[in-house]
Rosetta silent file (secondary structure, phi, psi, omega in degrees, C-alpha in Angstrom):
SEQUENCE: XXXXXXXXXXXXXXXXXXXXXXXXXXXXXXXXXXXXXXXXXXXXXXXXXXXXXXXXXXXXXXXXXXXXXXXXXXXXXXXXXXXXXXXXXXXXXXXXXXXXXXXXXXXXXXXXXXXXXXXXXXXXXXXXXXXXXXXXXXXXXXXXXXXXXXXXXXXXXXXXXXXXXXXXXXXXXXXXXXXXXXXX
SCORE:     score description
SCORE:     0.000 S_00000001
   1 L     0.000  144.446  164.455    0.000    0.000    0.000 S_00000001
   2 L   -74.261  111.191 -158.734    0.682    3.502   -0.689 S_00000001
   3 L  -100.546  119.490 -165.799    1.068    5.810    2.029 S_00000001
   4 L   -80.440  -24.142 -178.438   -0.379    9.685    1.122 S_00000001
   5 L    63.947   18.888  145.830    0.662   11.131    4.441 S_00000001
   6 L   -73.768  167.562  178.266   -2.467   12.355    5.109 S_00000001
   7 L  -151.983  110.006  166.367   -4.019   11.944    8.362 S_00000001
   8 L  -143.979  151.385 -111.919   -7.809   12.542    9.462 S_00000001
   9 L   -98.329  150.055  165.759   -9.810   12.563   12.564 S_00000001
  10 L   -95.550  149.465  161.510  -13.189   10.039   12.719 S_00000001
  11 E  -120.733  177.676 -107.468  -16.153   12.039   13.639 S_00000001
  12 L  -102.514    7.239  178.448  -18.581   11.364   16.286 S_00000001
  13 L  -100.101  -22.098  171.764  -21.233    9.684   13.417 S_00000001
  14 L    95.319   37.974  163.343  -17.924    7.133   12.486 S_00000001
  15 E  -135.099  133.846  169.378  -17.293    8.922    9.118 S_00000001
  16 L  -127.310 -165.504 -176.141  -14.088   10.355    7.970 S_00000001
  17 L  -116.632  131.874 -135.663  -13.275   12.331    4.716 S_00000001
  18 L  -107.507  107.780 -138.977  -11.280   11.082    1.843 S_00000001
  19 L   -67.696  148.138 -169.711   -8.928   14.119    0.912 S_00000001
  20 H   -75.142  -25.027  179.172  -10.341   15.376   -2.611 S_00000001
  21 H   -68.040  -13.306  178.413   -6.712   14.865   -4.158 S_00000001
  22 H   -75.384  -84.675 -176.789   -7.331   11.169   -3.576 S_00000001
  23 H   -29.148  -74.479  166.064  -11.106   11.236   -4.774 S_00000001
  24 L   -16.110  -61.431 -157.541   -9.423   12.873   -7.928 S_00000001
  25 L   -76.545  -46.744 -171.453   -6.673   10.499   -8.474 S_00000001
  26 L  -105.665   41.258  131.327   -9.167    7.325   -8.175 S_00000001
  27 L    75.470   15.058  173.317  -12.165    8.781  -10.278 S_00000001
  28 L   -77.527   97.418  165.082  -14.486    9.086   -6.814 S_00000001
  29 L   -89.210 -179.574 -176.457  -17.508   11.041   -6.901 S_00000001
  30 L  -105.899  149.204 -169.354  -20.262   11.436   -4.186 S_00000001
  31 L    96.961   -9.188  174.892  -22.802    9.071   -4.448 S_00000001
  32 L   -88.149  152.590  163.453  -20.247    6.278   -5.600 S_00000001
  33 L   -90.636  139.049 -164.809  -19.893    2.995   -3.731 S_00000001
  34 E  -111.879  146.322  171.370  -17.380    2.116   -2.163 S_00000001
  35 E  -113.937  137.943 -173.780  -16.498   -1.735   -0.349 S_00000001
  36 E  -101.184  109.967 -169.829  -14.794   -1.619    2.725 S_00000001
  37 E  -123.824  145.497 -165.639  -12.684   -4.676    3.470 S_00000001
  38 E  -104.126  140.288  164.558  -10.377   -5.262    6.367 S_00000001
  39 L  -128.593  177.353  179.854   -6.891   -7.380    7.042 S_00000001
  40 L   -50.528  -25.988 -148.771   -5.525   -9.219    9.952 S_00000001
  41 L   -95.731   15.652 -162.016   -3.190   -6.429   10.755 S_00000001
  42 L    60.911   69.480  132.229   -6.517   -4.018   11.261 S_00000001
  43 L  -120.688  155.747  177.861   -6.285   -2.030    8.315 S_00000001
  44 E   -71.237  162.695  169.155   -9.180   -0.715    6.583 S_00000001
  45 E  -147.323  118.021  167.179   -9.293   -0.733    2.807 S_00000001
  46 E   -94.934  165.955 -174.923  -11.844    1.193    0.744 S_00000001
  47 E  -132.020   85.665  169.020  -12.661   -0.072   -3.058 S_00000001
  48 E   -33.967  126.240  172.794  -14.565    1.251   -5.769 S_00000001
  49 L   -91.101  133.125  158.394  -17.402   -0.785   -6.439 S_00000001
  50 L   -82.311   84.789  158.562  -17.900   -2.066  -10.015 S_00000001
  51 L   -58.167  -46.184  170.375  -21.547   -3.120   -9.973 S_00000001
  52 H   -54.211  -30.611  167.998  -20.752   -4.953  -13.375 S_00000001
  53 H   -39.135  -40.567 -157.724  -17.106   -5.641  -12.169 S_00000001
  54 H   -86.088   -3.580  170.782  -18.835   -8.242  -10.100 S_00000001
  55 H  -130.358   48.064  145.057  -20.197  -10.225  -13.667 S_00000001
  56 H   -18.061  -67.784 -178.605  -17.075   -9.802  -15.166 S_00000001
  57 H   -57.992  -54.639  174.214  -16.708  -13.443  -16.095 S_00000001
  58 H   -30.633  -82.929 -166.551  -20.550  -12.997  -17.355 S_00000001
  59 H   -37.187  -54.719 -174.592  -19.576  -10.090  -19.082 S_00000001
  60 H   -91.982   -8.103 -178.684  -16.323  -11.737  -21.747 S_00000001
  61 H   -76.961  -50.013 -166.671  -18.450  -14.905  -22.182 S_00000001
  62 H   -58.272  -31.819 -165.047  -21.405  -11.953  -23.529 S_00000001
  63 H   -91.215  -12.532  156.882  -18.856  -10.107  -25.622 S_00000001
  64 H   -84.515   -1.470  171.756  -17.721  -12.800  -27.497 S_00000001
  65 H   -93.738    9.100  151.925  -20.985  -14.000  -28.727 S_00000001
  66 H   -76.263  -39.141 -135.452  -21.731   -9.924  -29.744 S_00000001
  67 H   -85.345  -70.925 -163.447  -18.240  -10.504  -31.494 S_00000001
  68 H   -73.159    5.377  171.828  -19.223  -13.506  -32.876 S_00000001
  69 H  -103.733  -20.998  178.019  -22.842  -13.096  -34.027 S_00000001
  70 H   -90.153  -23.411 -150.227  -21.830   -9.297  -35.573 S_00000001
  71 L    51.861   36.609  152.306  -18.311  -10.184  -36.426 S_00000001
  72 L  -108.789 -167.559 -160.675  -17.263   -6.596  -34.893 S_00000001
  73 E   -75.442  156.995  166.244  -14.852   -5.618  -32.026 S_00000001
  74 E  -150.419  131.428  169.775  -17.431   -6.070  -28.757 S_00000001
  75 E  -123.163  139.504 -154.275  -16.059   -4.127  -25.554 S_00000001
  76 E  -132.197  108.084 -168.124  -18.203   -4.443  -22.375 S_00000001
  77 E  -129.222  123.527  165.847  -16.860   -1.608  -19.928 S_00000001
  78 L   -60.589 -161.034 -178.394  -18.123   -0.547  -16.539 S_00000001
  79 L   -68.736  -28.480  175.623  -18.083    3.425  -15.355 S_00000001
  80 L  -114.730   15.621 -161.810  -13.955    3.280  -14.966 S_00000001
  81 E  -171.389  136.010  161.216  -12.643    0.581  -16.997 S_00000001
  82 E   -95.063  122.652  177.235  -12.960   -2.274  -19.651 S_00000001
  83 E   -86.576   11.627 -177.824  -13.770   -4.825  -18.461 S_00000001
  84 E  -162.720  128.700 -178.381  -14.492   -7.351  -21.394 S_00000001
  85 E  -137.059  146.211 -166.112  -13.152   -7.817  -24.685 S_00000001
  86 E  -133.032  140.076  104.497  -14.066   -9.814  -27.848 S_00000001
  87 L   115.299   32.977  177.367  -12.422  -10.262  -31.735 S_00000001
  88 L  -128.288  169.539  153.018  -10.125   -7.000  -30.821 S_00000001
  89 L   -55.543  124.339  178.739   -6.511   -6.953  -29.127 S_00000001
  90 L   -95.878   -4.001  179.946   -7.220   -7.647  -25.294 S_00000001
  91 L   -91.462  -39.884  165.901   -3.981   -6.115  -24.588 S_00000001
  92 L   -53.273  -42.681 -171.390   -5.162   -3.070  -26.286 S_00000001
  93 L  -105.769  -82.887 -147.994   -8.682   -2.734  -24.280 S_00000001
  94 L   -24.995  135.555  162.198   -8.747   -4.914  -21.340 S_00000001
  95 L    52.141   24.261  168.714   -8.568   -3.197  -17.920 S_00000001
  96 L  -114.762  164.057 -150.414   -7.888    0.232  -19.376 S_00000001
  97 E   -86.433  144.555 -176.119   -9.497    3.117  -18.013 S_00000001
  98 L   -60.602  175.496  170.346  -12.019    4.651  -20.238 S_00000001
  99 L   -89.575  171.494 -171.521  -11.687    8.264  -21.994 S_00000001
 100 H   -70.730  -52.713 -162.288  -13.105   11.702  -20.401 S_00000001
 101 H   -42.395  -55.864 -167.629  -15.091   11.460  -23.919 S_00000001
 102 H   -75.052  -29.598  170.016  -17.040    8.061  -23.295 S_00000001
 103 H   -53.145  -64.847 -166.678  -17.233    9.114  -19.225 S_00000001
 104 H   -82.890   -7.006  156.664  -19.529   11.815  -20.549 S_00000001
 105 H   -82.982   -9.285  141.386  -21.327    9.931  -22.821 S_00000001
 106 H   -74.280  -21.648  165.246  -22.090    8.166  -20.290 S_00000001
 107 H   -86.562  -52.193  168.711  -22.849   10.713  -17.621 S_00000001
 108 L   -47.558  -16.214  172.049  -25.187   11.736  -20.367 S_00000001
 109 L    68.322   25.086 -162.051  -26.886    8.622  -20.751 S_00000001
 110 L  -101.737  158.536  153.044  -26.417    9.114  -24.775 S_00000001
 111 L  -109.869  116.742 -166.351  -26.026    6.561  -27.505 S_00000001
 112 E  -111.770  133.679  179.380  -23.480    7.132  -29.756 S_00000001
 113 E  -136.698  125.092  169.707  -23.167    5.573  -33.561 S_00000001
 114 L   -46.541  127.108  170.776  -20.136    6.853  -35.596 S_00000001
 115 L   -75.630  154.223  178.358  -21.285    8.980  -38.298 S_00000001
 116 L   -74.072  172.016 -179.579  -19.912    7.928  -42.171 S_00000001
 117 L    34.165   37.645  164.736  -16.677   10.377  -43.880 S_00000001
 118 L  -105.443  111.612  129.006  -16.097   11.394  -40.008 S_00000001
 119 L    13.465  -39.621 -179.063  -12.691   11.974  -39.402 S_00000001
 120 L  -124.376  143.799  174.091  -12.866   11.582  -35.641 S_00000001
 121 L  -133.620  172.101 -167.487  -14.203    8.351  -33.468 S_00000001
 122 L   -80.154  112.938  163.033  -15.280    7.886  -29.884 S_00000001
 123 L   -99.116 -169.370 -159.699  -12.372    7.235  -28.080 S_00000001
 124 L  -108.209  -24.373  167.017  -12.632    3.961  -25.738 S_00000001
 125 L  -100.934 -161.752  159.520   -9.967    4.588  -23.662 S_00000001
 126 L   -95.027  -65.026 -159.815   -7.788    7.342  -22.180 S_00000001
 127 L   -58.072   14.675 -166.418   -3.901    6.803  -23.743 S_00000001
 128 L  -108.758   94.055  163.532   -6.379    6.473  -27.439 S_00000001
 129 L   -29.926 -162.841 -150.073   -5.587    9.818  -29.089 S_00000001
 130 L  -112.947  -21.691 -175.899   -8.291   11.255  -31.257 S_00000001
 131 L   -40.427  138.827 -177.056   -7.037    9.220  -34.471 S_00000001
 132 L   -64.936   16.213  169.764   -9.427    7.564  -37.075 S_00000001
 133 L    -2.795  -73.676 -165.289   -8.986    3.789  -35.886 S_00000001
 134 L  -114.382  139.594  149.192  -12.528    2.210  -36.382 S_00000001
 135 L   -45.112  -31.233 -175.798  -14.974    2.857  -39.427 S_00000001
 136 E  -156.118  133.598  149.838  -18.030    2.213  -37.505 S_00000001
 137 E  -123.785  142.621  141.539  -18.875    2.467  -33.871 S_00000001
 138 E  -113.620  137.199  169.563  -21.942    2.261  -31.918 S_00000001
 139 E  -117.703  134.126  177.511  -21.621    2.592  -28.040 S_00000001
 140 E  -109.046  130.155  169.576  -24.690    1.769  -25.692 S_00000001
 141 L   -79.069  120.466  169.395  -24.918    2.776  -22.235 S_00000001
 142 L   -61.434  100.902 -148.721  -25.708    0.289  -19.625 S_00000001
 143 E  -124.266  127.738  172.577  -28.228    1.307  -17.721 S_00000001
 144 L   171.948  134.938 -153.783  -29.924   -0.059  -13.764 S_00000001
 145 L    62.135   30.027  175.413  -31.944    1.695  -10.981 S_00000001
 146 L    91.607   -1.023  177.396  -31.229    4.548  -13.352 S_00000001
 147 L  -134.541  151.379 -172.002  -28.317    5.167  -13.389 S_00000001
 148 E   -84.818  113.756  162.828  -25.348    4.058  -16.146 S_00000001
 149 L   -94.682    8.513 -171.913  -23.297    1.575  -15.017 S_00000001
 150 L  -177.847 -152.995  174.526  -21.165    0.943  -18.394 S_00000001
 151 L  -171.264  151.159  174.313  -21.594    0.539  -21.854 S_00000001
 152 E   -94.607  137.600  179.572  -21.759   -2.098  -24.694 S_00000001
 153 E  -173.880  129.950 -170.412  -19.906   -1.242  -27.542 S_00000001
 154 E   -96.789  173.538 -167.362  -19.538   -2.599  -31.219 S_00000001
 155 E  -157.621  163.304  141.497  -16.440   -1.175  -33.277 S_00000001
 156 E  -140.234  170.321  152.635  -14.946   -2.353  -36.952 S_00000001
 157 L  -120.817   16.913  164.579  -11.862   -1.079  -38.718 S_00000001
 158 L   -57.960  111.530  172.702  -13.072   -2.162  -42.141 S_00000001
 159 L   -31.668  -42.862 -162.608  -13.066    1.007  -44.384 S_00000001
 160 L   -83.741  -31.596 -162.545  -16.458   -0.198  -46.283 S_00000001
 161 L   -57.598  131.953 -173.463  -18.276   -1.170  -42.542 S_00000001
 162 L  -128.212  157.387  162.199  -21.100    1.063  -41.314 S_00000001
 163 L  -105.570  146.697 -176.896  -23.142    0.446  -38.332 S_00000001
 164 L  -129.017 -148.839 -148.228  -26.738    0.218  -38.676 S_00000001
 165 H   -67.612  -68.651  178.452  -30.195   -0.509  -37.685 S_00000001
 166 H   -37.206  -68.610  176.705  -29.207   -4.518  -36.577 S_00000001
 167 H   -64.428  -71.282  144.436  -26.022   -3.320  -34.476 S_00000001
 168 H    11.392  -74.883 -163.794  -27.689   -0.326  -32.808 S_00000001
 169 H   -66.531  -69.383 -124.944  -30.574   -3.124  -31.445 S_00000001
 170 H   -71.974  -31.115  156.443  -28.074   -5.859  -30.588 S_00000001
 171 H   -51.455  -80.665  171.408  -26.133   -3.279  -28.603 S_00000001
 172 H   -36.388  -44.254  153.475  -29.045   -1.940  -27.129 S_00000001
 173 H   -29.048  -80.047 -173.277  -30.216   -5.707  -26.450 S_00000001
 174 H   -54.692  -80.663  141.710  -27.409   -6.406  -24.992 S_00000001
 175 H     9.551  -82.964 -145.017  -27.006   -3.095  -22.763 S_00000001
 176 H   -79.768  -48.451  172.177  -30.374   -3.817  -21.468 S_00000001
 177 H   -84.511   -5.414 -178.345  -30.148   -7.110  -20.363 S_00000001
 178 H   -92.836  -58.156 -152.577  -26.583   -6.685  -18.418 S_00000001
 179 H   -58.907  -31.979  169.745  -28.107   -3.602  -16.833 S_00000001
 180 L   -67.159  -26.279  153.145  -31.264   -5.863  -15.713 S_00000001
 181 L   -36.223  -53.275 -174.731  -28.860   -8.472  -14.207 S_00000001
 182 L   -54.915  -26.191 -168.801  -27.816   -5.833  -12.059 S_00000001
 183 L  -114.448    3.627  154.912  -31.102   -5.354  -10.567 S_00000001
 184 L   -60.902    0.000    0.000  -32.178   -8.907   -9.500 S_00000001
């Protein structure tokens, strides 16, 4: 563990406050949950919780059969990270933290499908510059209790590939039934 050299007081409700340069560095806002876990030696540990984090496994079993029933890229990502990747480089996607771009399409609760002769694409990560990479994207937001916990999202890098009417639903399918997991 890393030690920040902060230090602060519990107060008499058994709450203390998690210095905002922290909250910063590890993406916390209020209203996120956090899991609190413990070790033998008594120390506390908070965690972001990843409602989707916890059907992970769920989650790369779903994106390869979006891979393999569209034959695009299928990325399955909770609010910081992706967490599932299908018929792309997993070395590329896997377990990297999303861009400020798709965090606000996602705070927004938008759907996004790449427009044709555009120049620019959504990117899916942070380190993914601005560069034309895929021909066609649609991204779906993941959505339960109301609030976005991720997003589904088909990609190609074929030049001729557009997404349409078909990819749009199975993304939205798909979206819809991981966020309804969530709430059983």
């Amino acid at each position: 563990m890393k030690a920040t050299g902060v230090v602060r007081r519990i107060d008499d409700l058994g709450r203390i406050v998690i210095p905002k340069e922290i909250r910063k560095v590890l993406r916390i806002k209020e209203g996120d949950p956090l899991e609190v876990f413990t070790d033998r030696e008594g120390q506390v540990i908070l965690k972001k919780y990843s409602p989707i984090g916890e059907l992970s496994e769920f989650a790369a079993g779903y994106a390869e059969t979006l891979s393999k029933t569209t034959g695009h890229i299928a990325c399955i990502t909770d609010k910081d990270m992706v967490i599932a990747v299908s018929g792309g480089s997993k070395k590329e996607f896997l377990e990297q933290d999303v861009s400020p771009e798709l965090e606000q399409l996602m705070e927004d609760k938008e759907v996004y499908t790449s427009k044709e002769n555009s120049d620019v694409a959504m990117p899916i990560i942070k380190n993914d510059n601005n560069e034309r990479k895929y021909n066609a994207q649609v991204v779906y937001p993941i959505i339960s209790n109301g609030d976005t916990i991720g997003t589904v999202i088909l990609m190609s890098k074929e030049a001729t590939q557009k997404m349409n009417d078909v990819e749009k639903k199975v993304a939205q399918s798909a979206a819809t039934f991981l966020g309804t997991q969530m709430e059983i």
